[in-house]
C-alpha positions as CSV (number, residue, x, y, z in Angstrom):
1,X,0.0,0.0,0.0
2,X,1.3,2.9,-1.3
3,X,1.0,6.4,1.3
4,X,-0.4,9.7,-0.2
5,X,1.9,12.8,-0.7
6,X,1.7,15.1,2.2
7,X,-0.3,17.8,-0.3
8,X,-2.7,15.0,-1.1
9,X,-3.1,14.5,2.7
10,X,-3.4,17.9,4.0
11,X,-6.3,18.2,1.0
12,X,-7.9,15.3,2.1
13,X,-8.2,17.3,5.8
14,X,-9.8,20.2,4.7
15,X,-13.6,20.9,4.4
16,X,-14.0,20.0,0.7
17,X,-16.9,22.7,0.6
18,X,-13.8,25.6,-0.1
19,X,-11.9,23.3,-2.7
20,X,-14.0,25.2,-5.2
21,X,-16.4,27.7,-6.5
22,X,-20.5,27.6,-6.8
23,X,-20.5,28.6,-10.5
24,X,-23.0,28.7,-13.1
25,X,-23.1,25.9,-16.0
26,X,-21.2,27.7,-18.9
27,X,-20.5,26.3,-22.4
28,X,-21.1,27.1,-25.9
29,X,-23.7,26.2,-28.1
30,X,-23.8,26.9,-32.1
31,X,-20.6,29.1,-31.3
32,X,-22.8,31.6,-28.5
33,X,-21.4,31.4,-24.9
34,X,-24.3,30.1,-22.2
35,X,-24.8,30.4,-18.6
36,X,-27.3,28.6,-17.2
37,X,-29.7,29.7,-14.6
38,X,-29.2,28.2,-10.6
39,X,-32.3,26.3,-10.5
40,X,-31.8,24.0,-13.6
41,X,-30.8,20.2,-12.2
42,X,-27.6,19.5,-13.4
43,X,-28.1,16.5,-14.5
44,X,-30.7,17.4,-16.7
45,X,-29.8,16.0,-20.5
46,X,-28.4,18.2,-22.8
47,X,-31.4,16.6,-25.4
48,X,-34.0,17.5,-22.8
49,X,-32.7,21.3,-22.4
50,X,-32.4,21.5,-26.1
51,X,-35.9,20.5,-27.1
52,X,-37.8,22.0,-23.9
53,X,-35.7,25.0,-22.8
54,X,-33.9,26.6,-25.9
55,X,-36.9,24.8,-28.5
56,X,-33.6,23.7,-31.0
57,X,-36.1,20.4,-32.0
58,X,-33.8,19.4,-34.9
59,X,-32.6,17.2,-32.3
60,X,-35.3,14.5,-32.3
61,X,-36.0,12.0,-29.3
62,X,-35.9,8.0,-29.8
63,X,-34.9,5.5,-27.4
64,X,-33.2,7.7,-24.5
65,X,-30.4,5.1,-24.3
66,X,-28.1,6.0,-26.8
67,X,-29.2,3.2,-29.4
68,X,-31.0,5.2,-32.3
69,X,-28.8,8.4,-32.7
70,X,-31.4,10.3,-33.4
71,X,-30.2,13.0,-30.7
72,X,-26.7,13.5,-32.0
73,X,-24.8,16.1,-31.6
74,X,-21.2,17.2,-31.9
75,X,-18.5,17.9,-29.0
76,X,-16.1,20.7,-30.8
77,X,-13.0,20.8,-29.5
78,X,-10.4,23.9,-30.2
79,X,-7.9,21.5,-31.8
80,X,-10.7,21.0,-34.3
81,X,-12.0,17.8,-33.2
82,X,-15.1,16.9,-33.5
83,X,-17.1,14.2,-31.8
84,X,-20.7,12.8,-32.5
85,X,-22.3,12.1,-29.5
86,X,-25.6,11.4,-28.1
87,X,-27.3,14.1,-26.8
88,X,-30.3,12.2,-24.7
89,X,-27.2,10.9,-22.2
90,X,-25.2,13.7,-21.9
91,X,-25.5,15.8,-18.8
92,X,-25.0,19.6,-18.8
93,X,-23.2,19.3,-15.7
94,X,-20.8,17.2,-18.1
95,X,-21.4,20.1,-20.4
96,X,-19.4,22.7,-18.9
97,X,-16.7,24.0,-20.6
98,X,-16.7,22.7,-23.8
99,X,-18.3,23.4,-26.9
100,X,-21.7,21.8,-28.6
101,X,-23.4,21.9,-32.2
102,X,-26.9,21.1,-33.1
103,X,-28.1,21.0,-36.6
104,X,-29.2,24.3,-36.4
105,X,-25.9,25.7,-36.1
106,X,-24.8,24.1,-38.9
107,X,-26.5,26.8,-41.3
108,X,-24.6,29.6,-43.1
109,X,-24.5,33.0,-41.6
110,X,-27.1,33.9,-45.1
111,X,-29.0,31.1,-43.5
112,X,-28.2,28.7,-46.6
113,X,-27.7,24.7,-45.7
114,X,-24.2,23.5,-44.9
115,X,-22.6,21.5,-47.7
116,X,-23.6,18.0,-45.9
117,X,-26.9,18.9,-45.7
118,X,-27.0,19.2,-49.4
119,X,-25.4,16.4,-50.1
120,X,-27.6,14.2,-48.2
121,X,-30.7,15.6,-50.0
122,X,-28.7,15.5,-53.3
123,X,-28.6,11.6,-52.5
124,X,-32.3,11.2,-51.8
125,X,-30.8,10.3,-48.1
126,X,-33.8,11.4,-46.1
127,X,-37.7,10.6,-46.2
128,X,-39.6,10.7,-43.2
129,X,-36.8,12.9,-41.6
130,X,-36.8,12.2,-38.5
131,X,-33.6,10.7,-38.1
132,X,-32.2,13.0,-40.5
133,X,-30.8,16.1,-38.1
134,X,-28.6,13.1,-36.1
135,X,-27.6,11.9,-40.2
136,X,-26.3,15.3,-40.9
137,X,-24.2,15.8,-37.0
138,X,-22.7,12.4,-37.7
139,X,-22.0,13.2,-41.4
140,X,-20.4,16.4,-40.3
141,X,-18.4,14.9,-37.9
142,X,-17.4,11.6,-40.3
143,X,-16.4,15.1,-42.8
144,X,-13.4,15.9,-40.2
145,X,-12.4,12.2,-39.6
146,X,-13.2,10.0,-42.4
147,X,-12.9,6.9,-41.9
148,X,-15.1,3.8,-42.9
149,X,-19.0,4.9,-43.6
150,X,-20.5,1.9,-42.3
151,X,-19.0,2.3,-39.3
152,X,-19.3,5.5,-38.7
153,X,-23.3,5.2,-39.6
154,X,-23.5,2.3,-37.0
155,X,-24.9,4.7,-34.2
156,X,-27.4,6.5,-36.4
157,X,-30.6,3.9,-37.3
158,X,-33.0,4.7,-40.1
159,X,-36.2,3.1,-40.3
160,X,-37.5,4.3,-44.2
161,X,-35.2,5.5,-46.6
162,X,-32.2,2.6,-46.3
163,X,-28.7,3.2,-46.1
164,X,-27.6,3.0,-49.6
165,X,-28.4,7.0,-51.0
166,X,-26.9,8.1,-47.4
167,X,-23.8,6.1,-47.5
168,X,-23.4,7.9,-51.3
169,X,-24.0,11.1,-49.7
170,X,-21.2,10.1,-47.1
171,X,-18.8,9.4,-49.6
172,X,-19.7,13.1,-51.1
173,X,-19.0,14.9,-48.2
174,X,-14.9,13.1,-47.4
175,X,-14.0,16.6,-47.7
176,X,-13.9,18.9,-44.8
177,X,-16.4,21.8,-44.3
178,X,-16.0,24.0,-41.4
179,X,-17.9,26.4,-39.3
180,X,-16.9,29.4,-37.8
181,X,-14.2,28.5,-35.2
182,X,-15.3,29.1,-31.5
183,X,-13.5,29.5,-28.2
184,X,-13.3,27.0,-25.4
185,X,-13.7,28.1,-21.9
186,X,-10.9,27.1,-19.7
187,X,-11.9,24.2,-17.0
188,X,-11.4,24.8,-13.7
189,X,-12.2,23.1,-9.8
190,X,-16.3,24.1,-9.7
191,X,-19.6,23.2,-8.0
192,X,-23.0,23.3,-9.8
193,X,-26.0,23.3,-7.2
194,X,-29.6,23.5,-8.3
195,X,-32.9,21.4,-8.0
196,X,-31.6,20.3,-4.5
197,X,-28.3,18.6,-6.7
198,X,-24.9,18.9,-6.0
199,X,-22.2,18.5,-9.6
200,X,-18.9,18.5,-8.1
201,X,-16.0,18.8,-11.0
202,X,-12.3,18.5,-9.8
203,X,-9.4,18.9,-11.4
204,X,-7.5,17.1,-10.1
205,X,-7.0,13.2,-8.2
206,X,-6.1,14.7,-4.9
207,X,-9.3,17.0,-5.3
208,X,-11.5,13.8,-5.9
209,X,-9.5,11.7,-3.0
210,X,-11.3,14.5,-1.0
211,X,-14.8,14.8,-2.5
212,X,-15.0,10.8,-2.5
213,X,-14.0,10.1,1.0
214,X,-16.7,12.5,2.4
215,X,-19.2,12.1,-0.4
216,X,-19.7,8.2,-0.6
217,X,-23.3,7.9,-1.9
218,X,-22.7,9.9,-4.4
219,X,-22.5,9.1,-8.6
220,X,-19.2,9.0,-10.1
221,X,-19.7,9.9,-14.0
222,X,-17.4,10.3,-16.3
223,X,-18.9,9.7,-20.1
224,X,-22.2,8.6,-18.5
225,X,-22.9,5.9,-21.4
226,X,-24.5,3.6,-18.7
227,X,-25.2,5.7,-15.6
228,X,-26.8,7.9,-18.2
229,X,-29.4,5.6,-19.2
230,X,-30.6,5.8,-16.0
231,X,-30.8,9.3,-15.8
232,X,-32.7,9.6,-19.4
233,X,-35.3,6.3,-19.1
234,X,-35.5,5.6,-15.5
235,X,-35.7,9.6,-14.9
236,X,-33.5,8.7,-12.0
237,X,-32.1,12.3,-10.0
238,X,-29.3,11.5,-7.5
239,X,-28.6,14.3,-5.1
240,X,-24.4,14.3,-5.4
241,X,-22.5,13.6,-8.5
242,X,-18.9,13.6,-9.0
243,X,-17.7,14.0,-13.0
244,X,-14.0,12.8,-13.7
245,X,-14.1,14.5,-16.6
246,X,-11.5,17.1,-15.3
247,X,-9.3,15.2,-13.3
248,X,-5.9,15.3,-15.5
249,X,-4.7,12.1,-13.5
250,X,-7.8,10.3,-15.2
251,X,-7.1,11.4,-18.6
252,X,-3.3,10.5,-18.8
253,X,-2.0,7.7,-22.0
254,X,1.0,6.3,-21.8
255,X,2.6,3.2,-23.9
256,X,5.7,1.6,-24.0
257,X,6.9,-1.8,-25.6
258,X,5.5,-3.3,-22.6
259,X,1.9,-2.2,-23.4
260,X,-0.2,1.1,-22.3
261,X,-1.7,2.8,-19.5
262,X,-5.2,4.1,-19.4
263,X,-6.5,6.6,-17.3
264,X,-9.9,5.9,-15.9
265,X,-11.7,8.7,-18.1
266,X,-9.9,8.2,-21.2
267,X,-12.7,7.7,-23.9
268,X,-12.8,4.6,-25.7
269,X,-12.4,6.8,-29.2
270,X,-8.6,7.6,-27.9
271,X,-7.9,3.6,-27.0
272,X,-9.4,2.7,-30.2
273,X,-7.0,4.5,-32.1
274,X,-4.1,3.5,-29.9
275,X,-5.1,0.1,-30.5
276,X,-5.4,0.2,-34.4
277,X,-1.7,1.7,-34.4
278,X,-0.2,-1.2,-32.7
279,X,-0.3,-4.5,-34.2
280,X,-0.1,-5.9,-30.8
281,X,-3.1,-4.7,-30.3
282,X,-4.9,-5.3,-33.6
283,X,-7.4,-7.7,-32.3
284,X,-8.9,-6.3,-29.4
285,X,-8.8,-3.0,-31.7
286,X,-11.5,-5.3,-34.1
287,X,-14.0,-5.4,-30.8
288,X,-13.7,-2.3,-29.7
289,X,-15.3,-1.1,-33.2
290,X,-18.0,-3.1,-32.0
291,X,-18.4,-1.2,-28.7
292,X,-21.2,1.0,-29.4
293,X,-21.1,3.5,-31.9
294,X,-18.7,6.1,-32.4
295,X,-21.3,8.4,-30.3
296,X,-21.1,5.9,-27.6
297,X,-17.1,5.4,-27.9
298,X,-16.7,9.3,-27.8
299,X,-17.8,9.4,-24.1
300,X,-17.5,5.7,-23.1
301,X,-14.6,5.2,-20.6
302,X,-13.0,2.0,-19.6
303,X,-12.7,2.6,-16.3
304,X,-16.9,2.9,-16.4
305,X,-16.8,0.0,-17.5
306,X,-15.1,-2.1,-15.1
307,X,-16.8,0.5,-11.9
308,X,-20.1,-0.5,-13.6
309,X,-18.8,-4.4,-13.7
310,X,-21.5,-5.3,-15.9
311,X,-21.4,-9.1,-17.2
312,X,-22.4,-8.2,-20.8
313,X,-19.3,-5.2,-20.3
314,X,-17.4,-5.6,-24.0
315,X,-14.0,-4.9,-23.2
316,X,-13.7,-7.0,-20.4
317,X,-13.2,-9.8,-21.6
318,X,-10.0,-9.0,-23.2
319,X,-8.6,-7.2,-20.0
320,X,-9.0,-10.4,-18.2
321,X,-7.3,-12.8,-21.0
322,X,-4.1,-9.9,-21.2
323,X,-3.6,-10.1,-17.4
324,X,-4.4,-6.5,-17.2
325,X,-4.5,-5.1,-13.7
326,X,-6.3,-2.4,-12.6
327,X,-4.6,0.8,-10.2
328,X,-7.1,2.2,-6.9
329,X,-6.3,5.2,-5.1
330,X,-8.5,5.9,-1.6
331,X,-7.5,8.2,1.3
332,X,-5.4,5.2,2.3
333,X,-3.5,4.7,-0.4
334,X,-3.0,2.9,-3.9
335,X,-3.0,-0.9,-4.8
336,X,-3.3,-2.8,-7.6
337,X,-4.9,-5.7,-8.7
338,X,-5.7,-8.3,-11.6
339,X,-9.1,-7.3,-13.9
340,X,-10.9,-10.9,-13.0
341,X,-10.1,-10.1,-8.9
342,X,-11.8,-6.7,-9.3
343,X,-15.0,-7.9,-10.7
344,X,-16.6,-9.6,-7.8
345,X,-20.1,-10.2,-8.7
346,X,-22.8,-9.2,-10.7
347,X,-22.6,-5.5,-11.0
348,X,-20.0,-5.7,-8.3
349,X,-16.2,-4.2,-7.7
350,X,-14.1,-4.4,-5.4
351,X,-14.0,-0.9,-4.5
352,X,-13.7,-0.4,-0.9
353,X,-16.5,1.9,0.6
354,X,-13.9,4.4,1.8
355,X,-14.1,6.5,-0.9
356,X,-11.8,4.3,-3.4
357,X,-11.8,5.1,-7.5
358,X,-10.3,3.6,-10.2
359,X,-6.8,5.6,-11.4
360,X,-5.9,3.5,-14.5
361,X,-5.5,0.1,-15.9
362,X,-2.6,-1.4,-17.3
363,X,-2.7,-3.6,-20.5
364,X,0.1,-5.2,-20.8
365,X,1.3,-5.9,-24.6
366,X,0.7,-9.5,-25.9
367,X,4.3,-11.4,-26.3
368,X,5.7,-12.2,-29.7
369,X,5.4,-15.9,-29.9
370,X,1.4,-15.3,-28.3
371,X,-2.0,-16.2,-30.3
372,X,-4.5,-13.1,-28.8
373,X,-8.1,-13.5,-30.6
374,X,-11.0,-11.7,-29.5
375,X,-15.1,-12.4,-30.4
376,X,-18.5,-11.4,-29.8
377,X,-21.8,-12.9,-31.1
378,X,-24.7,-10.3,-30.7
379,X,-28.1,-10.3,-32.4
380,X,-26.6,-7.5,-34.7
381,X,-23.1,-7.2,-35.4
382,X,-23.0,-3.2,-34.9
383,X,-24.5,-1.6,-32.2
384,X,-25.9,-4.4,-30.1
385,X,-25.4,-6.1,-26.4
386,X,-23.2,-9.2,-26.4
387,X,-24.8,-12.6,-26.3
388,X,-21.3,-14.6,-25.9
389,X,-17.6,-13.0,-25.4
390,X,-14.7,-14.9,-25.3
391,X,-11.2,-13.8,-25.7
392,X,-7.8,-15.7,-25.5
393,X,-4.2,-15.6,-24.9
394,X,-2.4,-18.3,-26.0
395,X,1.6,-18.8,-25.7
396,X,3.0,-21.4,-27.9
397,X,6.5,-23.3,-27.5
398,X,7.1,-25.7,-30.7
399,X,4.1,-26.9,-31.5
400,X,2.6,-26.8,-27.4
401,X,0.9,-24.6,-25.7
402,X,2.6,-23.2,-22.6
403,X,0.0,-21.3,-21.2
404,X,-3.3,-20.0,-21.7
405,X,-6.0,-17.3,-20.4
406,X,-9.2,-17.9,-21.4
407,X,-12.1,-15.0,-20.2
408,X,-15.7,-14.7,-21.3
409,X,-18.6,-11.9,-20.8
410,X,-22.4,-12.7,-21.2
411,X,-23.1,-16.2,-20.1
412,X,-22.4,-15.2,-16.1
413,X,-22.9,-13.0,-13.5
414,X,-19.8,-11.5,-14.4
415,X,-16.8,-11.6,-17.1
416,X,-14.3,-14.3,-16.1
417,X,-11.7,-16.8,-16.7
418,X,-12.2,-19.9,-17.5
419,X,-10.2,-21.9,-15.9
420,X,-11.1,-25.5,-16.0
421,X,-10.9,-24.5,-19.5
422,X,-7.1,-23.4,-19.5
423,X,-6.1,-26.6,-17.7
424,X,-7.3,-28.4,-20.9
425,X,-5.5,-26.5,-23.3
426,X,-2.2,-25.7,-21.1
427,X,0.7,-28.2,-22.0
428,X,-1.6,-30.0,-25.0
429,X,-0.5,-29.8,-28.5
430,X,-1.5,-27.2,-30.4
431,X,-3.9,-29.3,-32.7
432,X,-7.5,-28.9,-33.5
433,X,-8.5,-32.3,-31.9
434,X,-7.5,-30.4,-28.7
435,X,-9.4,-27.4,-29.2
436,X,-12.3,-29.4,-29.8
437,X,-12.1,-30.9,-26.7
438,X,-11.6,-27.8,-24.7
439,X,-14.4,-26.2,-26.2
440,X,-16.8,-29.7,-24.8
441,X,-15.1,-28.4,-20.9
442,X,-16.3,-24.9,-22.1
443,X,-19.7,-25.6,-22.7
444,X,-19.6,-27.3,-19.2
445,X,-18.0,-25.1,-17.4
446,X,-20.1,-21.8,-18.3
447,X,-23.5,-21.5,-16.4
448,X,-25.5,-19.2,-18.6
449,X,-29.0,-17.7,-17.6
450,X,-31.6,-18.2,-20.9
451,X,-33.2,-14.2,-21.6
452,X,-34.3,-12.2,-24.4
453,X,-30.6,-12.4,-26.4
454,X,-30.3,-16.1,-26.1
455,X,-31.0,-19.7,-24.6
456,X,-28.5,-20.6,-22.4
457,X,-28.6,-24.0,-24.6
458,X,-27.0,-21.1,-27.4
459,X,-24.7,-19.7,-25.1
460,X,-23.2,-23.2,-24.1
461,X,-22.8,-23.9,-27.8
462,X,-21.7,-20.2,-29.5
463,X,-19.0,-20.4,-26.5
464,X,-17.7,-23.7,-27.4
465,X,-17.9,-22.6,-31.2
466,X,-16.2,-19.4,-30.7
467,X,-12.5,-21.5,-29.2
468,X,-12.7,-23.6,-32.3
469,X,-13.3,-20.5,-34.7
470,X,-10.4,-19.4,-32.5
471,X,-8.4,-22.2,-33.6
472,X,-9.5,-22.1,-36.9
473,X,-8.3,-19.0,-37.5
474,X,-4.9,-19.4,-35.9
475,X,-4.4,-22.4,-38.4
476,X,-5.5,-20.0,-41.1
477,X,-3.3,-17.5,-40.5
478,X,-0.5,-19.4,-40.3
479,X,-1.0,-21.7,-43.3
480,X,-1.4,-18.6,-45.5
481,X,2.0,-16.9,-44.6
């Protein structure tokens, strides 16, 4: 156990009411600077304010969980990024300081459409048009970024027109069109209070040390993906929420030839593209395009999704079958400890209730002479909850394997190893007779629930399937060098 520095210490002692300032909610929309009034709950949905407060209804209302994409939006940032999002779970608390764009600001100061406007309707891309406004915010962002359409359209669903005459319009708009450039206020150690809420935003990990330790019960959010759904559909209103969003320990990236560190708040976006730059890597870089949408990956943080420890949690799976571990700081210190120690049960850490958070994980880099495969069967392959997740390690010594780490996500309580599992494959030949047998102990060894995404009869069979596809595709690759 690691001791606090004396200046993390001496923070921790003070009343945490003077670490900062009762402020108004401040942030710019369609390039205007806003304050919002004291009495607006801060935890209030930016979709909610925009359609009830300020009456911009381009943005339309869907599902309130961030499936359909008809409430996107776009995060500028003043290096030019841009980041589709979805408005119906982002908080304006979360808000503060940064920059937003509806489809209304899109608009030329003459009032004429934007260039990705008119290519969509060039294209035929809209009928009914309801889903249109979140079309044009992901188009405009896909303008900066590029990338692969499909992908990028994955968040965005369209129920009449069909995809074809918007992915053309897509392809139209590669080029960049920009609006006038905006300034970003600077972020600072604040409190929002109103409704009877308290929004806490530090700055920094000694600050929310503090603010944890003496607020307990209340809601840590950082891109509010999941805690945000219940804020939108359940209508849930806690009365204290911390937001990480600030806190510069949280958002730190570092790699090395050993692997990478992740802050707790990174977004997924930023490990995706770490991910895709490192061959290493390359496979859990193919799930994590699976994780949501690029709305969802823009807020979506990894350490949410180990605090949420939610069995069906995509990125799990793969933490647990690297050996990454996961870093906890508390008033008491910091430890560390594996991925499959800190998920203890269903929807259940093993944060201590003194006022512990997750710092960063560590994912250590797969070794050279290692097989790392990654998969996930859903009822649609973009955008959907996983039915069955399995990922693998796999260490080979001419022709044997030396060890293995097996985890899976979706048939349990929680993500896990599978253990009995390993001892079937550990020290065997490397032969598809094997795998087949160690997929028979992994359809045993699972004990999956039957609901609306599958039997559990399916899970026991997909899970055994997916090690032999594993296999499979090992012997693929390697037969085709």
């Amino acid at each position: 156990m690691m001791a606090l520095k004396e200046s993390e210490m001496s923070l921790h002692d003070q009343s945490v009411a003077t670490f900062a300032t009762i402020v108004p909610i401040s942030f710019h929309l369609n390039g205007k600077l806003i304050r919002l009034t004291s009495d607006i709950l801060p935890t209030t949905t930016l979709l909610d304010w925009l359609r009830d407060t300020v009456k911009l209804t381009g943005t339309k209302e869907g599902c309130s969980e961030g499936d359909c994409g008809a409430c996107t939006v776009v995060l500028e940032s003043s290096n030019g990024d841009r980041l589709a999002v979805n408005s119906c779970l982002l908080t304006l608390g979360q808000l503060h300081g940064r920059a937003v764009r509806t489809v209304e600001g899109l608009a030329g100061s003459d009032g004429a459409p934007h260039p990705v406007q008119t290519a969509i309707n060039e294209f035929n891309g809209t009928q009914c048009g309801f889903c249109t406004p979140g079309i044009v915010m992901t188009a405009w962002a896909y303008a900066k970024h590029g990338g692969n359409p499909h992908e990028a359209l994955a968040g965005n669903l369209c129920r009449c027109t069909g995809y074809k005459p918007i992915l053309r319009a897509f392809q139209k708009i590669q080029a960049d069109h920009d609006v006038d450039p905006q300034q970003i206020p600077q972020a600072a150690s604040v409190i929002f209070s109103g409704g009877g809420q308290t929004f806490f935003r530090p700055t920094s990990l000694a600050e929310l040390i503090a603010l944890r330790a003496v607020h307990q019960d209340a809601w840590l959010l950082a891109g509010g993906t999941d805690l945000g759904i219940r804020i939108a559909a359940d209508r849930e209103n806690p009365a204290k929420v911390i937001c990480l969003l600030d806190v510069a320990e949280l958002g730190i990236v570092e790699t090395d030839e050993r692997g990478m560190r992740i802050g707790a708040a990174v977004p997924y976006s930023t490990l995706l593209a770490i991910s895709e730059s490192d061959p290493g890597f390359s496979p859990f870089a193919t799930l994590l395009r699976r994780l949501g949408s690029r709305q969802i990956r823009s807020l979506g943080t990894l350490g949410g999704n180990l605090g949420t420890a939610s069995p069906i949690g995509d990125a799990l799976p793969p933490l647990i079958a690297l050996g990454a571990t996961v870093r906890i700081v508390g008033p008491a210190g910091n430890r560390v400890m594996p991925v499959q120690d800190f998920l203890v049960g269903y929807r259940l850490n093993a944060l201590q209730t003194n006022g512990e958070v997750i710092r960063d994980i560590w994912i250590p880099r797969p070794e050279a002479r290692s097989l790392f495969a990654c998969d996930k069967i859903s009822r649609r392959f973009d955008q959907d909850i996983t039915a069955v997740g399995l990922s693998a390690l796999v260490k080979l010594h001419e022709g044997k394997i030396v060890s293995c780490r097996i985890a899976h996500g979706g048939v349990g309580p929680s993500a896990a190893r599978a253990s009995a599992t390993e001892l079937a494959l550990g020290g065997a030949p490397f032969t598809e007779e094997q795998f087949d047998a160690a997929a028979q102990v992994l359809s045993l060894e699972i004990e999956p629930m039957t609901d609306l995404r599958a039997t559990a009869a399916y899970r026991r069979l997909v899970a055994g399937n997916l090690l032999r596809r594993m296999w499979l595709r090992w012997n693929m690759e390697r037969t085709t060098r």
